[in-house]
MARFIDO-5424 format. One record per residue: residue in three letters; y negated, z negated, x negated of N, C-alpha, C, O, CB in turn. Coordinates in steps of 0.02 Angstrom, whole numbers. Glycine has a CB too. Example, Ala and Ser with C-alpha at 12.3 -4.5 7.8 and 13.67 -1.06 7.14 Angstrom:
2
[r 'ALA' [284 -390 -660] [225 -390 -615] [165 -390 -660] [166 -423 -712] [224 -452 -565]]
[r 'SER' [112 -354 -642] [53 -357 -684] [-2 -394 -645] [-57 -402 -670] [30 -286 -704]]
END
This chain:
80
[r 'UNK' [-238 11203 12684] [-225 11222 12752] [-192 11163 12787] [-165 11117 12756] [-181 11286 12756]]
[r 'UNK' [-195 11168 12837] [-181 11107 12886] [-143 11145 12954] [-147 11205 12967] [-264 11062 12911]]
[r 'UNK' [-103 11091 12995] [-61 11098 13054] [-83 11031 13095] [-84 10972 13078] [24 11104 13034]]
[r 'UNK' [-97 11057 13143] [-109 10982 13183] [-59 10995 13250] [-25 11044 13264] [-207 10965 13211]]
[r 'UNK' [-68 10935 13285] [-45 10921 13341] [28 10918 13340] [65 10942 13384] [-69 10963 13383]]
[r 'UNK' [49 10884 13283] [148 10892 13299] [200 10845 13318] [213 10799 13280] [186 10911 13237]]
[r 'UNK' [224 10849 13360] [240 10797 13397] [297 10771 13356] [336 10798 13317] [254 10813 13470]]
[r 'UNK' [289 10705 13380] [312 10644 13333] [380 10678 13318] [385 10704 13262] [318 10559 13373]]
[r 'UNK' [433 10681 13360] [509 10697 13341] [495 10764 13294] [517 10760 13236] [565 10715 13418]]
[r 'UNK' [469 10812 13308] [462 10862 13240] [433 10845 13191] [451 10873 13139] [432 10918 13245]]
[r 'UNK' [388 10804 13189] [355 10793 13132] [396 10741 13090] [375 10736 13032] [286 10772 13148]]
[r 'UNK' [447 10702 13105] [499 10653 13099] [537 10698 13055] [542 10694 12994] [536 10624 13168]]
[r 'UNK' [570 10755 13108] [603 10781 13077] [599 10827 13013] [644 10834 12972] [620 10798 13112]]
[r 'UNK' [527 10860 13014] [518 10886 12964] [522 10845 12899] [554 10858 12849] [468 10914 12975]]
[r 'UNK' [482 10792 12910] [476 10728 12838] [550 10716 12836] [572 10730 12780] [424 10637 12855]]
[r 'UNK' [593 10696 12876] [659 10684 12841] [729 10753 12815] [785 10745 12791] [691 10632 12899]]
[r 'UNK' [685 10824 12838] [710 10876 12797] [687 10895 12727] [720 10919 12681] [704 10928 12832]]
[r 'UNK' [637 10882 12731] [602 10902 12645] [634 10864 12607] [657 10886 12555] [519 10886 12626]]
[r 'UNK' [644 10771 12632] [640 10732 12583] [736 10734 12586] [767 10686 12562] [585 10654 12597]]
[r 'UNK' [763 10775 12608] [847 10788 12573] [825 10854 12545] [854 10856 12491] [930 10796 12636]]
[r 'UNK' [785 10915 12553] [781 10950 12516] [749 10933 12433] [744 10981 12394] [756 10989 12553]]
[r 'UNK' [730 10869 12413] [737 10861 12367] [627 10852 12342] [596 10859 12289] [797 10921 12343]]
[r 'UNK' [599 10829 12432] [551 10832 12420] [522 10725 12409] [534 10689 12457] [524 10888 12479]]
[r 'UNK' [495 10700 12356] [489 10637 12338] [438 10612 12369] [391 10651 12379] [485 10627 12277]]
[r 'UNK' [431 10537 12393] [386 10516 12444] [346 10467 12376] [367 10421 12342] [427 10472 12526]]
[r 'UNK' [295 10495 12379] [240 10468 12330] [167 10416 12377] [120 10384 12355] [203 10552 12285]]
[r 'UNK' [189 10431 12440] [140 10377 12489] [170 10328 12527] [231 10331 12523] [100 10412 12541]]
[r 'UNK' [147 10284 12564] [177 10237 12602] [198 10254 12661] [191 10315 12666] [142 10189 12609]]
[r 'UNK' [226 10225 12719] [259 10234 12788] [296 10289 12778] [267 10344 12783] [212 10242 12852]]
[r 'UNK' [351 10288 12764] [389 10354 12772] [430 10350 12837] [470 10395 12852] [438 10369 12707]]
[r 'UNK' [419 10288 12881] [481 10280 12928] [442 10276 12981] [395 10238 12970] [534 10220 12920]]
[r 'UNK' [443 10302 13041] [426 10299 13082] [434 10229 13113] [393 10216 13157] [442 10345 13102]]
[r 'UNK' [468 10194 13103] [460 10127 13140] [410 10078 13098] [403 10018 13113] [537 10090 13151]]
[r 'UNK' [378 10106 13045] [319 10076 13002] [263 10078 13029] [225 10031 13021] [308 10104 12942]]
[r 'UNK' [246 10132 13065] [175 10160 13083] [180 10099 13176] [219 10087 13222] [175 10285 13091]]
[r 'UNK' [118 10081 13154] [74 10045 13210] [33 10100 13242] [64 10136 13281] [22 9985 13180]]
[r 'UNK' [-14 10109 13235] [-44 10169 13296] [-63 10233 13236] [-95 10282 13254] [-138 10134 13353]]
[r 'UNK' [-34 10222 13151] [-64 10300 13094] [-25 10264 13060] [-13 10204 13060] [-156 10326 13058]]
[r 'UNK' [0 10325 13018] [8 10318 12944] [3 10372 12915] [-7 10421 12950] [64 10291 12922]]
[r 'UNK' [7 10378 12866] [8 10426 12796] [83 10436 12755] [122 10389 12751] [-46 10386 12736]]
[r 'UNK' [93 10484 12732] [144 10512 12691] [122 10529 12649] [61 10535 12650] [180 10554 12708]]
[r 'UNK' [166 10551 12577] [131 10600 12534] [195 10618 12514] [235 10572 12503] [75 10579 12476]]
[r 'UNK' [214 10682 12507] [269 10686 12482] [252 10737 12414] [197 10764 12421] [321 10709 12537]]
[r 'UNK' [291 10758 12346] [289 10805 12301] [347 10825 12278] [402 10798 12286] [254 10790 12257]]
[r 'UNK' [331 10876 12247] [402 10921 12227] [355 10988 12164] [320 11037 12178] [452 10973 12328]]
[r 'UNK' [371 10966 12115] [375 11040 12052] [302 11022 12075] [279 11070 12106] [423 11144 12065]]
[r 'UNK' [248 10957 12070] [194 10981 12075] [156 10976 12126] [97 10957 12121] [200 11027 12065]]
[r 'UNK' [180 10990 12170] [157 10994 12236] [145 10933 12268] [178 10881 12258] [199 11030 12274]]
[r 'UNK' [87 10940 12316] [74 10869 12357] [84 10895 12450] [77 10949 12479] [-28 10834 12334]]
[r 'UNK' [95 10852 12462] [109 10877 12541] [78 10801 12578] [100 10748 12558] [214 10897 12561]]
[r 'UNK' [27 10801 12633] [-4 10755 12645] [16 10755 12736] [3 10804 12770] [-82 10765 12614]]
[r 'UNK' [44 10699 12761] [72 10694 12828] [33 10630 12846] [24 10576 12817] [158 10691 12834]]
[r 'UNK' [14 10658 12908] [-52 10600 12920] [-17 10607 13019] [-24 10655 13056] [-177 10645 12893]]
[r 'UNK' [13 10555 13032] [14 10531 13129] [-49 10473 13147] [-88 10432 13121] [110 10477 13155]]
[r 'UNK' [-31 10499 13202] [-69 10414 13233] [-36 10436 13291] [7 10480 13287] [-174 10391 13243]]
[r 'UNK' [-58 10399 13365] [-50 10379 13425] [-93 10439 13447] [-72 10482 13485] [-69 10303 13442]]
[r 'UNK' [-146 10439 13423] [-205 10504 13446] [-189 10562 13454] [-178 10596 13504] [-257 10521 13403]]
[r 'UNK' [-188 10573 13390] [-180 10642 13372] [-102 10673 13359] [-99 10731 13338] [-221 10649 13310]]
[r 'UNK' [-59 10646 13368] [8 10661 13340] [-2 10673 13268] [-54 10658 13238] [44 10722 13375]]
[r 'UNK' [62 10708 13234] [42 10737 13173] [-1 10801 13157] [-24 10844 13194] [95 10747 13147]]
[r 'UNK' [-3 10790 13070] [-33 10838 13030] [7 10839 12977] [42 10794 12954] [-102 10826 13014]]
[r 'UNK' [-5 10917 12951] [13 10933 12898] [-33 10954 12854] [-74 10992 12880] [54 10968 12905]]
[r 'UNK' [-47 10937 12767] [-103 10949 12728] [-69 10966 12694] [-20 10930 12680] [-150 10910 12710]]
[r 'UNK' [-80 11033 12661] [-69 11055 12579] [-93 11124 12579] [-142 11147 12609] [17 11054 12546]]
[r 'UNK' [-44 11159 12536] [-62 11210 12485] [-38 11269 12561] [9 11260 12600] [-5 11209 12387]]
[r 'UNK' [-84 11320 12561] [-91 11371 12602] [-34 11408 12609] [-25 11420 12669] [-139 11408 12584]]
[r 'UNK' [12 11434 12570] [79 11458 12579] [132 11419 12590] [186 11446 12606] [95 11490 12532]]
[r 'UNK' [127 11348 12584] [185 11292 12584] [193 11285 12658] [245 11293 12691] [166 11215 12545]]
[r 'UNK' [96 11259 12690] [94 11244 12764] [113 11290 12805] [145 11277 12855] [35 11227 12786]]
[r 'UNK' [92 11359 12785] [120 11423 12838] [197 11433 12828] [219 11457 12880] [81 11504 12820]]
[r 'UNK' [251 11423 12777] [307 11414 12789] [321 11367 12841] [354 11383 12891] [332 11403 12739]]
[r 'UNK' [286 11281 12825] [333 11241 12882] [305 11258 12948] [342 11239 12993] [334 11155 12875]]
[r 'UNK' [240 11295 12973] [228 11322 13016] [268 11361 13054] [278 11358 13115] [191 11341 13001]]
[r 'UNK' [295 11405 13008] [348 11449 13017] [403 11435 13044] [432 11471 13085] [363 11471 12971]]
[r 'UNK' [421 11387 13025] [509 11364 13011] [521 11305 13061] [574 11285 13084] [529 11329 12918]]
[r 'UNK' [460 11284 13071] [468 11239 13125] [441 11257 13208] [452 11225 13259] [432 11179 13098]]
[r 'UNK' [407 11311 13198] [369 11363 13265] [308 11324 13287] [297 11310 13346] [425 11375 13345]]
[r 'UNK' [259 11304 13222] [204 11247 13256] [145 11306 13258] [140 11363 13236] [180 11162 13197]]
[r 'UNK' [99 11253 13302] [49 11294 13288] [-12 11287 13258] [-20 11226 13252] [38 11314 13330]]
[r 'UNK' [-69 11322 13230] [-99 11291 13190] [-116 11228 13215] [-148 11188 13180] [-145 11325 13168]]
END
């Protein structure tokens, strides 16, 4: 399942809440002052992959596992 359209400061913020909740960055650009017009994330935890994809275009996305994405859906008030 996927989340699109999330604007940069939430999507910021979300990547830098997981990764104190203890979620590990297994892809490149984790910093927003890295990304030129995209980058990629990957973060994991117990297993799990969590795939964060920005650009300039599209704002963010969120990729993973169907109950993980509808929590941060949840918790952050995005929409699909």
């Amino acid at each position: 399942m996927k989340v699109v359209n999330i604007e940069t400061e939430t999507f910021n913020r979300i990547l830098r809440e997981l990764r104190a909740s203890g979620w590990t960055k297994v892809g490149d650009y984790d910093d927003a002052d890295d990304y030129n017009d995209e980058g990629v994330v990957v973060l994991m935890k117990d297993g799990t992959n969590l795939r964060f994809e920005w650009s300039n275009w599209s704002a963010g996305t969120v990729i993973g596992p169907d109950a993980l994405v509808r929590e941060i859906r949840g918790r952050y008030l995005l929409r699909r």
